[in-house]
BATOR-7935 format. One line per field, with one value per residue: residue number from 1; z, x, y of N, C-alpha, C in turn. Coordinates in steps of 0.1 Angstrom, whole numbers, plus 2048, in hexadecimal, padded with zeros to 3 digits. Each point is the difference from the previous one (the first is absolute). Layout:
<pts>
seq = NUM  ...
nz = Z  ...
nx = X  ...
ny = Y  ...
caz = Z  ...
cax = X  ...
cay = Y  ...
cz = Z  ...
cx = X  ...
cy = Y  ...
</pts>
This chain:
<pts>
seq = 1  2  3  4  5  6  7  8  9  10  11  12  13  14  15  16  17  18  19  20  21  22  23  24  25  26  27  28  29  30  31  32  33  34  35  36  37  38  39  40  41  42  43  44  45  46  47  48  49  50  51  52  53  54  55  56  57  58  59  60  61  62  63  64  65  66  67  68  69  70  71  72  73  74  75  76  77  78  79  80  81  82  83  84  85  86  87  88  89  90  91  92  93  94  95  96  97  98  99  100  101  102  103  104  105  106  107  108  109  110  111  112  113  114  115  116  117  118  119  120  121  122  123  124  125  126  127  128  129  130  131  132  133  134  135  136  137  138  139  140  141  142  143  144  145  146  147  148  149  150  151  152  153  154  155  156  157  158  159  160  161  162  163  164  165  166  167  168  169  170  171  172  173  174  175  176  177  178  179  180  181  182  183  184  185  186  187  188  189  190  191  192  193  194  195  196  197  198  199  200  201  202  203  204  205  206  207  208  209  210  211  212  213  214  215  216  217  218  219  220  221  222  223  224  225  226  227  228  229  230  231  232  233  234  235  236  237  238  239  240  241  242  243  244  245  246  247  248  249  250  251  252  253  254  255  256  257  258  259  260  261  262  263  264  265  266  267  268  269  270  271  272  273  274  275  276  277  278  279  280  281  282  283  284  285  286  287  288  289  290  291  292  293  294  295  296  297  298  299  300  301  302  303  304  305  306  307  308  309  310  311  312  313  314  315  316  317  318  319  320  321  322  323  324  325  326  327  328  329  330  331  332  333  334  335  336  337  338  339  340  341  342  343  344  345  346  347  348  349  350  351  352  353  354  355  356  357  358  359  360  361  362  363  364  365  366  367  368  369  370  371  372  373
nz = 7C2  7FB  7F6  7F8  7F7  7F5  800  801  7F9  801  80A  7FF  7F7  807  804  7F4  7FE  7F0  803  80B  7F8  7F7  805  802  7F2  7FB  80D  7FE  7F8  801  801  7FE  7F4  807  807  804  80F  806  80D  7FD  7F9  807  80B  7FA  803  80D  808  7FD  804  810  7FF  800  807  802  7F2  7FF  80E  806  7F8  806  7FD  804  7F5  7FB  808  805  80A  804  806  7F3  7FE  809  803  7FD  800  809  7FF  7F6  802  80B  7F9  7FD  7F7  7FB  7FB  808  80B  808  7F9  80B  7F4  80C  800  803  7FF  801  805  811  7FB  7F8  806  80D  7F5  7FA  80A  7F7  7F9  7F4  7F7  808  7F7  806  7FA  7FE  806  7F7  801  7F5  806  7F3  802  800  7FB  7FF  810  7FF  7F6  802  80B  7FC  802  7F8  80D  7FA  80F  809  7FE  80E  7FA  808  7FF  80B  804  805  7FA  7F6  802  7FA  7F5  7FF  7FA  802  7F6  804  80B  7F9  7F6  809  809  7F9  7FC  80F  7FF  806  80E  801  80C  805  80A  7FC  80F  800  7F6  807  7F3  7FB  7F9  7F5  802  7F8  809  7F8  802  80B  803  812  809  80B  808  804  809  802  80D  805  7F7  7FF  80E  7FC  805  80C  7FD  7F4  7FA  7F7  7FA  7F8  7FD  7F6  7F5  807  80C  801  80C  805  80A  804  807  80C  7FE  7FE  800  804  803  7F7  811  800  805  80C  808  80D  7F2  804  802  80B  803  7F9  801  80B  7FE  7FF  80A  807  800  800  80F  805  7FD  809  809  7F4  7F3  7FE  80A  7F7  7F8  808  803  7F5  800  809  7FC  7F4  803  807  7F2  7F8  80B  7FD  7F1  7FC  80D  7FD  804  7F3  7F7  802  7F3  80A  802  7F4  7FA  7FB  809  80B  802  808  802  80B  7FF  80B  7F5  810  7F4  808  801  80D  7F9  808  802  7F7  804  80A  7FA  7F5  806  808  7F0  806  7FF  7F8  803  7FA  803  7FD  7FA  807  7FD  7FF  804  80E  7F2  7FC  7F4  7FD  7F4  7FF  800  80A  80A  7FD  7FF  80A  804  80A  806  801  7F0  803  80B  7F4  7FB  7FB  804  7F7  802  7F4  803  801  80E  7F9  804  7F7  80A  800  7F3  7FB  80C  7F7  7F6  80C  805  7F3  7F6  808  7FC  7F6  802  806  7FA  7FC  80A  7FC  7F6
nx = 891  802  7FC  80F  7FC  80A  803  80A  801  7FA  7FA  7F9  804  7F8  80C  804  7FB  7FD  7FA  7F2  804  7FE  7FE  7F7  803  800  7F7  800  807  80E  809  80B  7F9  808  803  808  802  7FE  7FB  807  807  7FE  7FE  80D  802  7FA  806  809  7FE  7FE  807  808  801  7FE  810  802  7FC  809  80A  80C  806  808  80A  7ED  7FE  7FA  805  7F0  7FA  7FD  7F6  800  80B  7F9  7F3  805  802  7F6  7FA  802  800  7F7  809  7F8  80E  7FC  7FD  802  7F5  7F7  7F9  7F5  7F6  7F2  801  80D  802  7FF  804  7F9  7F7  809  806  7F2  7FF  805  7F7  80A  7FB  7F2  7FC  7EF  802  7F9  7FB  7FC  7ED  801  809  7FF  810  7FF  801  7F2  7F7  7FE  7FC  7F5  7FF  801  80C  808  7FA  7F3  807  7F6  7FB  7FA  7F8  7FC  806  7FA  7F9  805  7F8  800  809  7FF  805  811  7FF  805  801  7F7  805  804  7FC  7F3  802  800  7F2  7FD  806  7F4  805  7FE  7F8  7F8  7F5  803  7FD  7F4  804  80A  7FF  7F9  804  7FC  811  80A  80C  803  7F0  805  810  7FC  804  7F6  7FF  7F0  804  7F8  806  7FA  807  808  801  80F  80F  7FB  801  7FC  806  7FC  80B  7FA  80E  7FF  80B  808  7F9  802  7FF  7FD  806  7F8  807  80B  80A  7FA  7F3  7FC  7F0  807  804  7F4  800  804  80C  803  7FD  7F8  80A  7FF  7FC  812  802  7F8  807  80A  801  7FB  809  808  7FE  802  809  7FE  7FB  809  801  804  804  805  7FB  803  809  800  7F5  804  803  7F9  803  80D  809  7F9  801  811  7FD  7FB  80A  809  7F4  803  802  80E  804  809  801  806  7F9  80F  7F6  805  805  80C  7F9  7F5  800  7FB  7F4  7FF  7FC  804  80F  808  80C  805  7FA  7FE  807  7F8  7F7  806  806  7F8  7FE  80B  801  80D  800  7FF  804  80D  809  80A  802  7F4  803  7F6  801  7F4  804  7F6  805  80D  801  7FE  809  80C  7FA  806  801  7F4  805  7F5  7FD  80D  7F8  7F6  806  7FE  812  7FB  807  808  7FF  80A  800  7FE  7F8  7F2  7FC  809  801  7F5  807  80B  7F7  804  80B  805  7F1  802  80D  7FF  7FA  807  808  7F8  7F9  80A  7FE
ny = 69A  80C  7F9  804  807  7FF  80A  7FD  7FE  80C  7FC  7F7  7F7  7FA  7FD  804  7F4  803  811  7F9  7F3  80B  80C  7FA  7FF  808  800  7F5  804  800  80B  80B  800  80E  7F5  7FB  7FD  7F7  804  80C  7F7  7F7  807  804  7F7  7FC  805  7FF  7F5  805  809  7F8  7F8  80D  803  7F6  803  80B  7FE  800  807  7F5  808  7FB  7F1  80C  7F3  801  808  804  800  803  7F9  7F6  804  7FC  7F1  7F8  805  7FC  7EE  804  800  809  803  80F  7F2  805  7F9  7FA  7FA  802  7F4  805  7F3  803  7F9  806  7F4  807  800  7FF  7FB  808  7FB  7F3  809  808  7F9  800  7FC  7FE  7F4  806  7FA  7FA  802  7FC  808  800  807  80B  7F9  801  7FF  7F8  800  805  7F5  7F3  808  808  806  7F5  7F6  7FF  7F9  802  7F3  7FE  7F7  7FA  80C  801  80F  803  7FB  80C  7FB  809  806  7F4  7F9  809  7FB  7F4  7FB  804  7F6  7F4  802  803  7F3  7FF  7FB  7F2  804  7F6  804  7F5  806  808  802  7FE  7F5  807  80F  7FD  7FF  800  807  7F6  7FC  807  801  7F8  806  800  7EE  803  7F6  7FB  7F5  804  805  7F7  800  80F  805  805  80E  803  802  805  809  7FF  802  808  7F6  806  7FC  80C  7FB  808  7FA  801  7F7  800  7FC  7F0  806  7F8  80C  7FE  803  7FE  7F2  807  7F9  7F5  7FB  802  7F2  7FA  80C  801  7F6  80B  809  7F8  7FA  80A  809  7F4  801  80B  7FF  7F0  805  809  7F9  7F8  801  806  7F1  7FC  809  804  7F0  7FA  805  7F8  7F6  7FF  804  7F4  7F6  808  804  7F2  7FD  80C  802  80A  7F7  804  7FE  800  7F3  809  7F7  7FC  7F2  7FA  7F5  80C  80E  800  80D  7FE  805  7FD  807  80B  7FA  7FD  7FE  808  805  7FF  804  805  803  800  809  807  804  803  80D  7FD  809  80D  80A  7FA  80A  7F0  80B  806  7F4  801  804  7FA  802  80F  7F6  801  7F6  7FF  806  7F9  7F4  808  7FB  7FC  806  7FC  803  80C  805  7FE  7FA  7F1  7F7  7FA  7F8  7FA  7F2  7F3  803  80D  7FE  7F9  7F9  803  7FF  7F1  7F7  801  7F9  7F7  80C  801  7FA  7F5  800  804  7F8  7F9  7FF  7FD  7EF  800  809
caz = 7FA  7F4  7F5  7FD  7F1  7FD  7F3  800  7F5  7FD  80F  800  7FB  804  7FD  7F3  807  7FA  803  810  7FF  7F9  80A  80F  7FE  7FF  808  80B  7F8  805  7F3  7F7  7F3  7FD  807  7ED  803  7F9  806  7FF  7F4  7FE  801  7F1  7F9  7FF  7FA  7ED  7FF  800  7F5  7EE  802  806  7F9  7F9  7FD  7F5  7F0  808  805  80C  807  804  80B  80F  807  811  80A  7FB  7FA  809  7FE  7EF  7FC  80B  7F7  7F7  805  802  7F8  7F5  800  7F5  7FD  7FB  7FF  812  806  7FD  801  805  7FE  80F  809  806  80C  80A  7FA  7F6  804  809  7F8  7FC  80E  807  7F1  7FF  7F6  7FB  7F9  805  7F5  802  7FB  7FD  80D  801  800  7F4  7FD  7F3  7F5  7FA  809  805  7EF  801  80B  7FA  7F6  7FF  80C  807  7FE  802  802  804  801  807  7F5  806  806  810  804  7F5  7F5  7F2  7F6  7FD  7EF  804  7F5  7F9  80B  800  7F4  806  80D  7F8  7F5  805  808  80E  804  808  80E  802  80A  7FC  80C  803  7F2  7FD  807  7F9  7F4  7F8  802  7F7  802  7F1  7F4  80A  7F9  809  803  80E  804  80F  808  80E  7FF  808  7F8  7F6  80A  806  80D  802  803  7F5  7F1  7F4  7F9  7F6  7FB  7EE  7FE  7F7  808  80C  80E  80C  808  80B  809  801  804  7FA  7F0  7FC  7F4  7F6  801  800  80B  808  80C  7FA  7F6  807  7F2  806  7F8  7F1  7F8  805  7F5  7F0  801  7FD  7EF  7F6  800  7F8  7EF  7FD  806  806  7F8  80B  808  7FE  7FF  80D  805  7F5  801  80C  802  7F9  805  809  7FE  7FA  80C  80E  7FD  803  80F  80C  7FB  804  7FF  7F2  7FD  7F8  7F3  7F1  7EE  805  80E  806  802  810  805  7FC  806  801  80E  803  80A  812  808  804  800  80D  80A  7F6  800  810  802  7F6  804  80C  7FD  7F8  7F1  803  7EE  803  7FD  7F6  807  80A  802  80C  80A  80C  802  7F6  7FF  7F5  7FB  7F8  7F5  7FC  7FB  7F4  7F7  7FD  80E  807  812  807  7FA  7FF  80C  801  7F4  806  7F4  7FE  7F5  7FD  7FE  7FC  80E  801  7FA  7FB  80B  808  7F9  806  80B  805  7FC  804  80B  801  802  80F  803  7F6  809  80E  7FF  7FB  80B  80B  7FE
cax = 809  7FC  808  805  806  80B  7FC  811  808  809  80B  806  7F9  808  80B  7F8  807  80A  80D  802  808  80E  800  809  80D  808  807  80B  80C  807  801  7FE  802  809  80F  806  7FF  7F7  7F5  7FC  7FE  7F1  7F9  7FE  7FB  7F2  7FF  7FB  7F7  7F8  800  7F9  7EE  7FA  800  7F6  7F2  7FE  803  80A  812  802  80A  7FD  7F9  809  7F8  7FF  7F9  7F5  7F7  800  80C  804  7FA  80B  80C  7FB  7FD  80B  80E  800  808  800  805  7F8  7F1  800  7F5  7FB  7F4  7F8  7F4  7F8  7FB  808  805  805  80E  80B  7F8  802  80C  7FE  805  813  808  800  7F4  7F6  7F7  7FA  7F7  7F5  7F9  7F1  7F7  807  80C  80A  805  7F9  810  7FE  809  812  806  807  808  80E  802  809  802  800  809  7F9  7F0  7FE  7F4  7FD  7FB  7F4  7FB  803  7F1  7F5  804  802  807  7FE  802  813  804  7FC  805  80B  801  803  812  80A  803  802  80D  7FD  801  7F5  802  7F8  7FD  7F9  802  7F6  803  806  7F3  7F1  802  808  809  805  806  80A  7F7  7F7  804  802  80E  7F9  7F1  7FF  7F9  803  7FF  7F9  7EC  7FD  7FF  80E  804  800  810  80A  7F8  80A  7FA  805  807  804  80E  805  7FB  80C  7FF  80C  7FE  7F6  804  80D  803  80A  7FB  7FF  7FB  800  807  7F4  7FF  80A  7F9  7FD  7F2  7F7  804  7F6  7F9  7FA  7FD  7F3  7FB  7FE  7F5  7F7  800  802  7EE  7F5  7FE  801  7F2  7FC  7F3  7F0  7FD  7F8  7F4  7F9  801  7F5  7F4  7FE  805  7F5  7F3  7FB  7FA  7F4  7F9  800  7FE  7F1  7FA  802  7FF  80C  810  808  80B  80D  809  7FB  810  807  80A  80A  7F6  801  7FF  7F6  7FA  7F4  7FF  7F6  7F9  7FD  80A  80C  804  808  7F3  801  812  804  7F6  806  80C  7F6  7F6  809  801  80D  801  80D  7F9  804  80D  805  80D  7FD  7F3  801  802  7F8  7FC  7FC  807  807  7FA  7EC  7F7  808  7F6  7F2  7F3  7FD  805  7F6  801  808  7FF  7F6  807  807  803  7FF  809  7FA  80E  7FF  7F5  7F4  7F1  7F6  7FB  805  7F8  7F6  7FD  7FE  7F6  7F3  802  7FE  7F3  7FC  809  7FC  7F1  803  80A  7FA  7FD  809  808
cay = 809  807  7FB  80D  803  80B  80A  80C  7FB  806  806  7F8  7F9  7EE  7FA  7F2  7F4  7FE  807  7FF  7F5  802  804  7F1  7F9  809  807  7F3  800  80B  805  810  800  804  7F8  7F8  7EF  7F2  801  80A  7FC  7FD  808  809  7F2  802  80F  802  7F5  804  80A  7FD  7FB  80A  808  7F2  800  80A  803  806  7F4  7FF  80C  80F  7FF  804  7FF  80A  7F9  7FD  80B  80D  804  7FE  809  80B  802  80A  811  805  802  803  809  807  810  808  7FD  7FE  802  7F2  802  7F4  803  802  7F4  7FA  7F7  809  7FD  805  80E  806  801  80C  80D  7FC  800  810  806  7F6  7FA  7FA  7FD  7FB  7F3  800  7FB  7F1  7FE  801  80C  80B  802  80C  809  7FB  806  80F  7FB  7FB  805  802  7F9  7F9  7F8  7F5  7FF  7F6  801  7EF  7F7  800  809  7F9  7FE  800  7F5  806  7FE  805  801  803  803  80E  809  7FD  80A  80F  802  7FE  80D  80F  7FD  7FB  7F2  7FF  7F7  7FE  7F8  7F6  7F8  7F8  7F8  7F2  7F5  805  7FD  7FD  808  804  807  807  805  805  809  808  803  7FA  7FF  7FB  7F4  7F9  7F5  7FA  7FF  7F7  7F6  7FC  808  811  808  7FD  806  806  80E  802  804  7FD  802  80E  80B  801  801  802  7FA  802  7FD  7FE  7F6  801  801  7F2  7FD  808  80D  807  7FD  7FA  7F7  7F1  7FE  7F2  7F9  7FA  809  7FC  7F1  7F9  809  7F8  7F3  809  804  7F5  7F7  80A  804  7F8  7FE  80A  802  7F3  809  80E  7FD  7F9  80C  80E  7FF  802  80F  805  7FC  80B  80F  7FE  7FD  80B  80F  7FD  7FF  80B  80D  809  7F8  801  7F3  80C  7F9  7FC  7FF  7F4  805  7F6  7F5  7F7  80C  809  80C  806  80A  800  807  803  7FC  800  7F3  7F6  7FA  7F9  7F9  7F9  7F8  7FA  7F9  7FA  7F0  7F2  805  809  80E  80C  809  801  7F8  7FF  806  80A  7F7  803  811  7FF  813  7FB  7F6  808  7F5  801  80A  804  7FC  80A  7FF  80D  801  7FB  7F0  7F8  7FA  7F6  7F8  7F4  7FB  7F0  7FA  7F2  7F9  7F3  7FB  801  7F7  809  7FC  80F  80F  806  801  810  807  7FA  804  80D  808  7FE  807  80A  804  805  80C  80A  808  803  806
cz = 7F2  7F5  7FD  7F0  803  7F4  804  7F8  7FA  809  802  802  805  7F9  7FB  809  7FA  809  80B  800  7FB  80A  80F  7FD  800  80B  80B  7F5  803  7F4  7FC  7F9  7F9  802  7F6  808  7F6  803  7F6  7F0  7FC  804  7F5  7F1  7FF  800  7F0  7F9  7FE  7F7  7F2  803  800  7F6  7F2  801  7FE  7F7  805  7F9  80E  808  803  80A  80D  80D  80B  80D  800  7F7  7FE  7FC  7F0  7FC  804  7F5  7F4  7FF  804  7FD  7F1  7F8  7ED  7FD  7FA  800  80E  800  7FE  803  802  800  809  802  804  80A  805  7FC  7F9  800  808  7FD  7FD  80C  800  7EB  7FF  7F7  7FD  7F8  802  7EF  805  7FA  800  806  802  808  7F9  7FB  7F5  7F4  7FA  802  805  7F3  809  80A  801  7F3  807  80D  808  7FA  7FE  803  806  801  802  7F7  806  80E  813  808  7F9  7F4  7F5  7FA  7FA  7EE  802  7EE  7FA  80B  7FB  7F1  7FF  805  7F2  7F4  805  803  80D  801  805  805  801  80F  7FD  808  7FC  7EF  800  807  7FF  7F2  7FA  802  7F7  7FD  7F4  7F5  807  7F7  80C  800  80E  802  811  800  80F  800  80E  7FD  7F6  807  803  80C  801  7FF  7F4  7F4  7F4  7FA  7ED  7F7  7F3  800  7FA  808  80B  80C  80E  809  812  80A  7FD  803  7F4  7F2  7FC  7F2  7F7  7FD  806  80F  80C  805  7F8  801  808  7F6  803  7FA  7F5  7FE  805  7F3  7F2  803  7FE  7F2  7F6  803  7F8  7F3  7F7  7FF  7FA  7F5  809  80D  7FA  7FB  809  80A  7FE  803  811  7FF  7FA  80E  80C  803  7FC  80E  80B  7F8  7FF  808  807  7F8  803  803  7EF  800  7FD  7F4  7F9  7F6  7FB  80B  7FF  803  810  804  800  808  804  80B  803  809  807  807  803  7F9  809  805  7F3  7FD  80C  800  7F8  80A  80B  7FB  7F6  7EF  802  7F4  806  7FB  7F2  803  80A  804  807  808  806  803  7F3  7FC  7EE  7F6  7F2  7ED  7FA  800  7F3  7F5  802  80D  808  80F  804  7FB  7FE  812  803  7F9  805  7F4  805  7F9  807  7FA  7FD  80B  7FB  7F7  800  80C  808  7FF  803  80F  801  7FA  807  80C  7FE  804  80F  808  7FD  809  80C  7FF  7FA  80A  80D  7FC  803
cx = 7FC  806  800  802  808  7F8  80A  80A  809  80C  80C  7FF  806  80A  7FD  80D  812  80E  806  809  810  804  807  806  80C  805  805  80A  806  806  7FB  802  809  80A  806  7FF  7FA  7F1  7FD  7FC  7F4  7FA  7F9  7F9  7F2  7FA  801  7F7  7EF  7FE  7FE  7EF  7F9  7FE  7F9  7EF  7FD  801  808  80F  801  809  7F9  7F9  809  7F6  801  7FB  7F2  7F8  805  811  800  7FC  806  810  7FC  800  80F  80E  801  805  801  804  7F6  7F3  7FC  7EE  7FD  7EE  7FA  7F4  7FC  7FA  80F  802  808  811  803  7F6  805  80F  804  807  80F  803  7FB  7F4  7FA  7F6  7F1  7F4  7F2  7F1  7F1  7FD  803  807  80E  804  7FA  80A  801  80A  80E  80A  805  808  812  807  812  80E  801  807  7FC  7F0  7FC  7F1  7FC  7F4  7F4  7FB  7FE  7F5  7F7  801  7FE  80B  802  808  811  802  7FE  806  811  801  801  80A  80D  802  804  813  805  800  7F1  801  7F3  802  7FA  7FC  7F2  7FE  807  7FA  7F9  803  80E  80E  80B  808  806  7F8  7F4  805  805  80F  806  7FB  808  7FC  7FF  7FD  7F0  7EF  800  805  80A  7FE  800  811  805  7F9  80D  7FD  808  805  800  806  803  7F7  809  7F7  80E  7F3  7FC  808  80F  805  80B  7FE  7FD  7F7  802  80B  7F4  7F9  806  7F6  800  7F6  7FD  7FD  7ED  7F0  7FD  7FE  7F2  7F8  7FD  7F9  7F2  7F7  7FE  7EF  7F6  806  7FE  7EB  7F8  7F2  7F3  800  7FA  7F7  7F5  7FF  7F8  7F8  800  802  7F1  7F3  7FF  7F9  7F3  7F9  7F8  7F7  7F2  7FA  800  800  806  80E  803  808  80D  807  7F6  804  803  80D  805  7F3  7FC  7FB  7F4  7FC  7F3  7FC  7F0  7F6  7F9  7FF  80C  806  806  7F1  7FA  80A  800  7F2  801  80B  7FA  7FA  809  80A  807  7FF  808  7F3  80D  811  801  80A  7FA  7F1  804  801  7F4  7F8  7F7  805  805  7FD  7EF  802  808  7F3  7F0  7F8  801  808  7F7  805  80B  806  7FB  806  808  805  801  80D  7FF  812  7F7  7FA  7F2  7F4  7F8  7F9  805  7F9  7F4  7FD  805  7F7  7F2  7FF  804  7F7  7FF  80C  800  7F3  804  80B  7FA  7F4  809  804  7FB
cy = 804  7FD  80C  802  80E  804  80A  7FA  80B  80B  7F0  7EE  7F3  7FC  7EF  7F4  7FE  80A  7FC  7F7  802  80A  7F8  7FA  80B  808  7F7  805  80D  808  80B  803  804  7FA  7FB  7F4  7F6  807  80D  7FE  7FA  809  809  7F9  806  80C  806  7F7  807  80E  7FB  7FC  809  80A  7F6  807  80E  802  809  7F9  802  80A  80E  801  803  7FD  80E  7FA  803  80E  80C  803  804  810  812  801  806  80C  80B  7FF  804  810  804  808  805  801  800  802  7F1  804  7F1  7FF  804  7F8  7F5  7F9  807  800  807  810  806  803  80D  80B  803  807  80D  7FE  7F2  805  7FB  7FF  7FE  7F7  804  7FA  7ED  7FD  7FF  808  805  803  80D  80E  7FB  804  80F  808  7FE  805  803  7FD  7F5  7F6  7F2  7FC  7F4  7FC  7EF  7F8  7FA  803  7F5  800  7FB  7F5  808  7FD  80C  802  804  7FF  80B  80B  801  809  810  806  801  80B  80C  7FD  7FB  7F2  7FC  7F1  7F9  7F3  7F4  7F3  7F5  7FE  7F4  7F7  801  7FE  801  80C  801  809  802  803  80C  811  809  804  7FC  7FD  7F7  7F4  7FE  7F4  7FB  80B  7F7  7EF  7F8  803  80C  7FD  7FA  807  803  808  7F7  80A  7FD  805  80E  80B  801  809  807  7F8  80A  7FC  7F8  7F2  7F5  7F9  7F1  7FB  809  80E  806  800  7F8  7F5  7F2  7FD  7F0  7F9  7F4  80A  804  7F5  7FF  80D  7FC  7F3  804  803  7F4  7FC  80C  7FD  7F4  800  811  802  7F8  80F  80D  803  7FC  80D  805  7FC  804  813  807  7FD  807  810  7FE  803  80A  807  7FC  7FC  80B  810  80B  7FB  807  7F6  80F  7F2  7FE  7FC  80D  7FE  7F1  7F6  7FD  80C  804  809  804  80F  7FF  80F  807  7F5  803  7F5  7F9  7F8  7F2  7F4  7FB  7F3  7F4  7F1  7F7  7F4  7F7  805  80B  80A  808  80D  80A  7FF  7FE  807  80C  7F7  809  812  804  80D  7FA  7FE  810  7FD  806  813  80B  7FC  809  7F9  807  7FA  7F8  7EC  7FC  7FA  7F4  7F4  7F6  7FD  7ED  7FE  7ED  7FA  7F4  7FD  804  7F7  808  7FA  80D  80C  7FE  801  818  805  802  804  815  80A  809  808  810  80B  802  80B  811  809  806  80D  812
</pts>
């Protein structure tokens, strides 16, 4: 049998031991948070429990954390609840996460900022961009393909001097680096819990106090007024168990990351000719972008998988319908490289024994894909 490495950490990342245990304890217990019973009381117990733990490792108060069902809601609520007298335009970068990109179809006036060949918004141009209209600005703190870091305190100064709110996706940032919601200056930010090796189906949109939201969907308003539906008291506690290990483990890991993240791009780009590195400083410690080419990447990605080694050819949110990467070609590539392009990402499973066994097997992959093409 094929000993297998993951390199998808950032579609989605092994459930750390700590959540899987608070989690099975939690769901032999009965109880809706909203009940006033004995049962429903505890229930709520742990449930705020869990929220303070969570708004702790942000730099959050706990009244402004609204649980979802994950990323994707959070970023949806963002966007669309957001409400500016006078300002009905929300401007986004052009490397977004499909979440809050495809947002643009459901609003009367977007905005698309665009990014230099790095991948890191052009402020320049984004200055003459955001201005009297815009309500809100939404621009993701590290890049889901590319691990780019992008310059949110200078996005946020810009947003704030023109009067504008701003939102930031901070899915594949938390647990990496450093987060800080009351010295960030944001107004929104995103999480989710199972890129950081909670549970799928849970996440939170942060709310700063004195930002007001209408609410996206009906019901009977549980979190916040903002969001209906009973909040899976068992999911958050596996959300903040989560969180408490990355933030407890998150310096030692982003150092240990980054070297594994360096050596690999070192490897590929001086084993395989005609490889670009798309992550450049300064990016995330768990993300690296490659394009290999005159290649397909699916054929790259299937031969990969054949020999034991899981990757993505970039978000999990359009697998299986794989078109050239929106990301790469906002950054100026060509249709061709941005077809060609694999994303690595890396957690607490991954070893440098990993990297180089993928190092020691791309060459050969790379070569054959290229004769197939």
């Amino acid at each position: 049998m094929t000993t297998r490495s993951y390199f998808d950490h950032a579609a989605s990342a092994p459930t750390v031991p700590q959540a899987a245990q608070v989690m099975a304890e939690l769901l032999a217990r009965p109880g809706n948070p909203s009940s006033l019973h004995a049962a429903g009381r505890a229930a709520r117990r742990t449930l705020e429990e869990a929220r303070e733990s969570l708004a702790e490792d942000l730099g959050a108060r706990p009244s402004e954390v609204v649980f979802t069902s994950g990323g994707t809601e959070a970023n949806n609520l963002a966007l669309l609840g957001v409400h500016v007298d006078g300002r009905p335009e929300v401007a986004v970068s052009a490397v977004e996460h499909p979440s809050v990109a495809a947002v643009g179809a459901h609003l009367a006036e977007v905005v698309v900022l665009p990014v230099r060949t790095d991948g890191r918004v052009d402020l320049e141009r984004a200055g003459t961009l955001v201005g009297p209209r815009t309500g809100l600005v939404s621009v993701m703190w590290v890049n889901n393909e590319t691990g780019v870091v992008q310059p949110i305190a200078e996005v946020v100064e810009l947003a704030h001097a023109a009067g504008a709110l701003v939102h930031s996706d901070a899915v594949q940032a938390f647990g990496h680096v450093v987060i800080d919601v009351a010295s960030s200056g944001l107004d929104l930010l995103t999480v989710s819990a199972h890129k950081l090796g909670g549970p799928v189906g849970i996440g939170a949109l942060v709310v700063r106090r004195g930002v007001t939201l209408r609410p996206t969907g009906f019901g009977g308003g549980q979190e916040a007024r903002l969001r209906s539906g009973t909040v899976p008291v068992a999911l958050a506690a596996g959300f903040a168990a989560a969180s408490r290990v990355a933030a407890e483990r998150r310096a030692m890991e982003a150092e240990r990351l980054a070297g594994l993240r360096d050596r690999l791009i070192a490897g590929v780009v001086a084993t395989v000719a005609g490889t670009r590195a798309n992550t450049v400083q300064p990016c995330g410690p768990a993300i690296v972008n490659l394009t290999f080419a005159g290649v397909r990447a699916d054929d790259v990605l299937l031969l990969l998988d054949a020999a034991g080694f899981d990757a993505s050819t970039g978000s999990a949110c359009t697998a299986g319908v794989h078109q050239p990467s929106e990301v790469l070609l906002a950054m100026g590539r060509s249709m061709e490289d941005a077809s060609a392009s694999l994303r690595f990402s890396f957690g607490p499973q991954t070893t440098a024994e990993a990297v180089e066994a993928l190092l020691g097997v791309l060459p050969g992959i790379v070569e054959r894909a290229r004769a197939a093409v």
